[in-house]
C-alpha positions as CSV (number, residue, x, y, z in Angstrom):
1,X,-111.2,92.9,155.1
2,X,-108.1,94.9,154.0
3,X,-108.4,96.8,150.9
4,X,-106.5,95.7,147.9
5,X,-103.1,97.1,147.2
6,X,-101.9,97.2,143.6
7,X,-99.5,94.4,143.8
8,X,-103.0,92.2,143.6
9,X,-103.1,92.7,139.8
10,X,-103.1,89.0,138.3
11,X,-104.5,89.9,135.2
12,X,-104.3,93.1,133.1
13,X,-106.0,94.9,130.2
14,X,-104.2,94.0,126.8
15,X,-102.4,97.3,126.2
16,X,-103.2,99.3,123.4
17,X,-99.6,100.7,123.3
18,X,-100.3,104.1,124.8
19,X,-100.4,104.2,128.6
20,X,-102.8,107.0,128.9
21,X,-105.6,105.2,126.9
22,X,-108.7,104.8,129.1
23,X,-109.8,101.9,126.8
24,X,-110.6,97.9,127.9
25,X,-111.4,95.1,125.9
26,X,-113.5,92.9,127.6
27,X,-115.7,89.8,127.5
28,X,-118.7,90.4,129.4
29,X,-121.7,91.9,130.2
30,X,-121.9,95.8,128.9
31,X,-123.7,98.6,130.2
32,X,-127.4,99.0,130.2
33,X,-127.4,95.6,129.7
34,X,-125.5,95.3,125.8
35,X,-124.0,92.2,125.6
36,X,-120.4,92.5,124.2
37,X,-118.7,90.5,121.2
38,X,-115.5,89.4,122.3
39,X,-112.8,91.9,121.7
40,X,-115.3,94.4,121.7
41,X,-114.0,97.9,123.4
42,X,-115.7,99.8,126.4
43,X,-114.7,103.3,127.6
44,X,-114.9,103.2,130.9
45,X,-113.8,107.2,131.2
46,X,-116.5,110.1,130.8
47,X,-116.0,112.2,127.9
48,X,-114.0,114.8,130.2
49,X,-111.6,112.3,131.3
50,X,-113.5,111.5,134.7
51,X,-114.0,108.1,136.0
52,X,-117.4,106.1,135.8
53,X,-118.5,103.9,137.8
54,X,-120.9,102.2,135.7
55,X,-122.7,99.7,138.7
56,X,-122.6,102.1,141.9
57,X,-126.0,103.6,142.7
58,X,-126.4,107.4,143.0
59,X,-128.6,106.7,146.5
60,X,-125.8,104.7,147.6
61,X,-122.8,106.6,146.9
62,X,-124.4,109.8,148.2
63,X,-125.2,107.9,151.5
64,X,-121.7,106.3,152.0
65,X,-120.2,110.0,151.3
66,X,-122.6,111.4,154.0
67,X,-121.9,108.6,156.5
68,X,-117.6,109.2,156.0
69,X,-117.8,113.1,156.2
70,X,-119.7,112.9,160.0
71,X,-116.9,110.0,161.1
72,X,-113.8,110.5,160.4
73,X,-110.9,108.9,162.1
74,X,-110.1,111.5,165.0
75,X,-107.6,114.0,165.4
76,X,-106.1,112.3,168.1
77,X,-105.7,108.9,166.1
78,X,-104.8,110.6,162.8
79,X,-101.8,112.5,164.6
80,X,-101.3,108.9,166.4
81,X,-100.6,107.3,162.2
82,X,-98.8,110.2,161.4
83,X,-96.3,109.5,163.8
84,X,-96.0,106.0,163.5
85,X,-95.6,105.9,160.1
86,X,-92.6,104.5,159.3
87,X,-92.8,102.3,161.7
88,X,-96.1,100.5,160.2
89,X,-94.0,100.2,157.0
90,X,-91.4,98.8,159.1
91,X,-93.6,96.4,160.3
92,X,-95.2,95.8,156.6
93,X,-92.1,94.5,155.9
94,X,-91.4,92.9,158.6
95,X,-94.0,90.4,157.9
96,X,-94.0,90.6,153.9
97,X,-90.2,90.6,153.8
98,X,-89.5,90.4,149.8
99,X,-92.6,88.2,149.0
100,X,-95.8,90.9,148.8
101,X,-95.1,93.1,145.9
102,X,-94.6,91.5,142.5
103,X,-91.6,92.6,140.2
104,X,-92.9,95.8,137.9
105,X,-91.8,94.5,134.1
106,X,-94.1,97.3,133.3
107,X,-92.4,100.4,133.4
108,X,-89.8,100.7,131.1
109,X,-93.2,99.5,128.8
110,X,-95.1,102.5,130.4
111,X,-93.3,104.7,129.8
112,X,-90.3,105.3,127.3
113,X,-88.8,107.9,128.8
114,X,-86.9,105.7,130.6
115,X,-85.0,104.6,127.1
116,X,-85.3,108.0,125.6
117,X,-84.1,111.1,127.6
118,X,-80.8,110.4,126.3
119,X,-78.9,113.2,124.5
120,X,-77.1,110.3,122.7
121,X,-76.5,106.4,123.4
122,X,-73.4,106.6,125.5
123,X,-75.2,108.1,127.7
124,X,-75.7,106.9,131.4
125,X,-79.4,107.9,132.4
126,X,-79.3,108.7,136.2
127,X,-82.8,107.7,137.7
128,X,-84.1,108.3,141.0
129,X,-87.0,105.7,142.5
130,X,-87.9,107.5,145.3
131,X,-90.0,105.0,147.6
132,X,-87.9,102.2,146.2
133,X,-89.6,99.5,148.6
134,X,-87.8,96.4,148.4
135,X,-86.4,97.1,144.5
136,X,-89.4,95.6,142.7
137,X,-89.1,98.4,140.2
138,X,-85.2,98.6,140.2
139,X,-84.1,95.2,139.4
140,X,-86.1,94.8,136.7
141,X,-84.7,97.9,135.5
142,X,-80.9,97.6,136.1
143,X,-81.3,93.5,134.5
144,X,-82.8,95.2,131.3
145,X,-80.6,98.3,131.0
146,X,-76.8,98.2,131.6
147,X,-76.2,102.0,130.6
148,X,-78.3,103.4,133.9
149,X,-77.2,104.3,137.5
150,X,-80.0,104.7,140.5
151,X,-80.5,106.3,143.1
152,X,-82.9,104.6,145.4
153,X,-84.5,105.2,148.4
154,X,-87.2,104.7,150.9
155,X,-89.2,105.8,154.4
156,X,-88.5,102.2,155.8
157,X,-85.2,101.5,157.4
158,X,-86.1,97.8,156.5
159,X,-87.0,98.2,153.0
160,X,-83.8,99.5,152.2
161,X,-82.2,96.7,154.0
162,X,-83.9,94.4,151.6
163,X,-82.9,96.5,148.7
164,X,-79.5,96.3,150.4
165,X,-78.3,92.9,148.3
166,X,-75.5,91.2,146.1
167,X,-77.6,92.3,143.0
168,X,-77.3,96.0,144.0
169,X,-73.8,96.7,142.9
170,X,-72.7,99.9,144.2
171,X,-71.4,101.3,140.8
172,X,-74.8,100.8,139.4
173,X,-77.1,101.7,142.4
174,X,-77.4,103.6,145.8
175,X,-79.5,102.7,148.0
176,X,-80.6,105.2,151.2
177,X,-83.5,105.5,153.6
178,X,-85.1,109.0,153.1
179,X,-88.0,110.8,154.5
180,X,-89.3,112.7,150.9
181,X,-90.9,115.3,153.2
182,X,-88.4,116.1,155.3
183,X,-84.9,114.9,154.8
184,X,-83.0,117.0,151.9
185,X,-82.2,114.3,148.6
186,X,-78.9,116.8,148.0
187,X,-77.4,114.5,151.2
188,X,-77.0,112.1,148.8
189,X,-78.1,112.8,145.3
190,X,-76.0,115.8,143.6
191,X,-78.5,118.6,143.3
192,X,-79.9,118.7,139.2
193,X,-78.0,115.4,138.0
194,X,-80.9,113.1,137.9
195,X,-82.7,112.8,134.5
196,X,-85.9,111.1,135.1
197,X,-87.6,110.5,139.0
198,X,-90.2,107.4,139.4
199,X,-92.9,108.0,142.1
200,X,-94.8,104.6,141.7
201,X,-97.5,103.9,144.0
202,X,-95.7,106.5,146.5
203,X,-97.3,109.5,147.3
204,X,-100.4,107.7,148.1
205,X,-99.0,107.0,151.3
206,X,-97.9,110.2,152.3
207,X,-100.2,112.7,153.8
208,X,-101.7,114.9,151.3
209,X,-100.6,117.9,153.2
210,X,-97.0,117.0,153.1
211,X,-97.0,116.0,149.4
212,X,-96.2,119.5,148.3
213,X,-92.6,118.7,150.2
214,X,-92.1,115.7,148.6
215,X,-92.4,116.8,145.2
216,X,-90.3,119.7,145.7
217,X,-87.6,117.8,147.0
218,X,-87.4,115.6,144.1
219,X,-87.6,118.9,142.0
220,X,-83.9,120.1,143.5
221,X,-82.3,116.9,142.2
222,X,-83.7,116.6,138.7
223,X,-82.3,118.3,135.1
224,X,-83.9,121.5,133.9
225,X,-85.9,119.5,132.0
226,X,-85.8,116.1,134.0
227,X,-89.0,114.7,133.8
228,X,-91.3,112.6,136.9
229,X,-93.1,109.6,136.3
230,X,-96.1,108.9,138.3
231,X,-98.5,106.0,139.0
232,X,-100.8,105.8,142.0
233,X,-104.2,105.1,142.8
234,X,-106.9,107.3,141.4
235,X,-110.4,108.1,142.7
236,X,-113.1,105.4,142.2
237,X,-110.5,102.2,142.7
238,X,-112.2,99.6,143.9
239,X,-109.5,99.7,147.0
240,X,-111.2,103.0,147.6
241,X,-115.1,102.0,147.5
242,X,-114.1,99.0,150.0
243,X,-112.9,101.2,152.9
244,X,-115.4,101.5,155.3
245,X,-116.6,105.0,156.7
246,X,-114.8,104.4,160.1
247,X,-111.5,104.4,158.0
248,X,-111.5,107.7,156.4
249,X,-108.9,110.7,157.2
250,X,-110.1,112.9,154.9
251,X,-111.4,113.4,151.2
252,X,-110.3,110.6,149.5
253,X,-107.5,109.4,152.2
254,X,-107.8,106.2,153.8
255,X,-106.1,103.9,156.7
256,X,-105.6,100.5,156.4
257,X,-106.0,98.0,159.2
258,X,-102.1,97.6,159.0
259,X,-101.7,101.5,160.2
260,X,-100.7,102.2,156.5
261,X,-102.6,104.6,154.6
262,X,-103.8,105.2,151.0
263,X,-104.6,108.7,148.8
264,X,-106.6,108.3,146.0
265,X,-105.8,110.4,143.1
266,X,-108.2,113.2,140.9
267,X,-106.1,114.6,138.0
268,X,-107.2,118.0,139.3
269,X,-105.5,117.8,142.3
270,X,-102.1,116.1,140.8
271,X,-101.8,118.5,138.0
272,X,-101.9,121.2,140.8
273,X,-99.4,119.7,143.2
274,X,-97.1,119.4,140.4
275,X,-97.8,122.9,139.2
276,X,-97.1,124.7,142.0
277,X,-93.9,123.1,142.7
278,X,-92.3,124.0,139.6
279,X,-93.5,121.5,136.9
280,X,-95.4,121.4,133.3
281,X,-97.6,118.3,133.0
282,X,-96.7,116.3,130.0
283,X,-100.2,113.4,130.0
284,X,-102.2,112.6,132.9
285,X,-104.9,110.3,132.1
286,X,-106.5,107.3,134.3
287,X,-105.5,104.1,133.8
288,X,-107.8,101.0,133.8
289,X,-107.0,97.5,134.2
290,X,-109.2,94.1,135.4
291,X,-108.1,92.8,138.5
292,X,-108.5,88.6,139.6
293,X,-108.3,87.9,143.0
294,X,-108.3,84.0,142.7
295,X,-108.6,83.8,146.8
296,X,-111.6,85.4,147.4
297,X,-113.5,84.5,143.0
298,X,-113.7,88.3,142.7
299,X,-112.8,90.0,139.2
300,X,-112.7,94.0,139.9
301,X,-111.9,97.0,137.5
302,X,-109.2,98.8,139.0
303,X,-108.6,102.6,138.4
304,X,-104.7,104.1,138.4
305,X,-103.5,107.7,138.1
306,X,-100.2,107.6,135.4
307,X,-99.0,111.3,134.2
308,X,-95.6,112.5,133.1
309,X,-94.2,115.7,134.5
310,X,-91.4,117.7,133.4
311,X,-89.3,120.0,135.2
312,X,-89.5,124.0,133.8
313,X,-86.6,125.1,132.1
314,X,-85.2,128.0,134.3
């Protein structure tokens, strides 16, 4: 059974009209058994910030950690995924072609930065969605703002293809397959003319020891000032706990039976990424939302990592 992806969400959380709020209304049975009033609110965050996971027993999480740390995936096979990376996305697409992600209304909701970092309204905001896919973020975007221009791009040659389309007009969009950890973005971006970089459900998928390249390389293209903004999968998602051992890479890095592979998020270890390579952190909180997978009459919290980066003023 293949973990869920993000696109899976059916049904969210009414928001509460900040992003970062760890608070869910829902209609069900509470904690230690309170039955909840309709509308009622339950924190699902510790008091630090931390993630609980209110029905997992101690016994059996401490067993299921024991169990992944003696059998990880082996070297052989992890170097095996590494290099055949882009090619399982290539083949992701191959078989999901347009139809597997659903179109993110969200963002520009999410996060206002996107209708904001202006100096003045006659401005043109310059974005950058780095791991565009096939424009599920974009097009939403470009149909709700006239006054932007992106720069898009991808790790799959057949992603961009997709993106490649009569509604990506070439003096509002460019579209270009990119490897964030090793191709430079000055081949095709201008170096420090972009004013805000998404990384939606991105770095997950990159190997957590190559991340540090990636965010530096979106670093040389952004504004002093230029801000990132994330969303990924954070530590505790119900993707995560449904991984068996025999598909762990590492601490909290996962493979799917596709090839593809998932990181799961702590804000410790974001905030430092980001840190190092030249950014202040803005918010980074953990997101919760209910998701409703019709198919197999599940209904599953889901926990996202969404922060907001900025890039320091030299």
């Amino acid at each position: 059974m293949t973990p869920w992806r993000e696109n899976e969400v059916i049904q969210n959380i009414p928001s509460t009209g900040s992003f970062y709020c760890s608070i869910v209304e829902l209609s069900m049975a509470a904690p230690n058994n309170k039955t909840l009033i309709p509308g009622e609110s339950v924190t699902l965050c510790d008091q630090d910030g931390g993630v609980k996971d209110e029905d997992k027993k101690p016994e059996v999480s401490n067993q299921r950690k024991s169990v992944g740390e003696q059998n990880l995936v082996s070297a052989f096979k992890q170097m095996k995924l590494e290099r055949e990376a882009q090619k399982n996305w290539d083949l992701f697409y191959k078989r999901n072609a347009t139809n597997f992600f659903k179109d993110r209304h969200w963002t520009s909701r999410e996060f206002d930065e996107l209708k904001t970092c202006r100096q003045s309204e006659s401005q043109k905001l310059v974005l950058l969605e780095a791991g565009c896919g096939v424009g599920n973020c974009i097009f939403p975007l470009l149909e709700e703002e006239c006054n932007i221009f992106v720069y898009a791009c991808d790790f799959s040659p057949r992603a961009v293809d997709f993106v490649k389309n009569p509604l990506c007009h070439p003096e509002r969009c460019a579209v270009f397959q990119c490897d964030l950890t090793h191709d430079d973005l000055r081949d095709n971006i201008p170096e420090g003319c972009v004013d805000a970089a998404m990384l939606i459900f991105v770095l997950s998928a990159i190997h957590p020891e190559k991340m540090a390249s990636a965010v530096r390389n979106i670093h040389t293209v952004l504004k002093a000032g230029g801000v990132v903004l994330f969303r990924d999968y954070g530590v505790h998602d119900h993707a995560m706990r449904r991984f068996k051992a025999s598909s762990k890479l590492a601490d909290n890095f996962y493979v799917r039976q596709d090839g593809t592979r998932s990181y799961f998020f702590s804000k410790d270890f974001l905030a430092a990424l980001f840190s190092e390579a030249g950014f202040c952190c803005i918010t980074i909180e953990y997101v919760q939302r209910e998701t409703v997978n019709k198919k197999e009459g599940l209904c599953v919290p889901r926990v996202f990592l969404q922060a907001k980066f900025t890039k320091r003023e030299s």
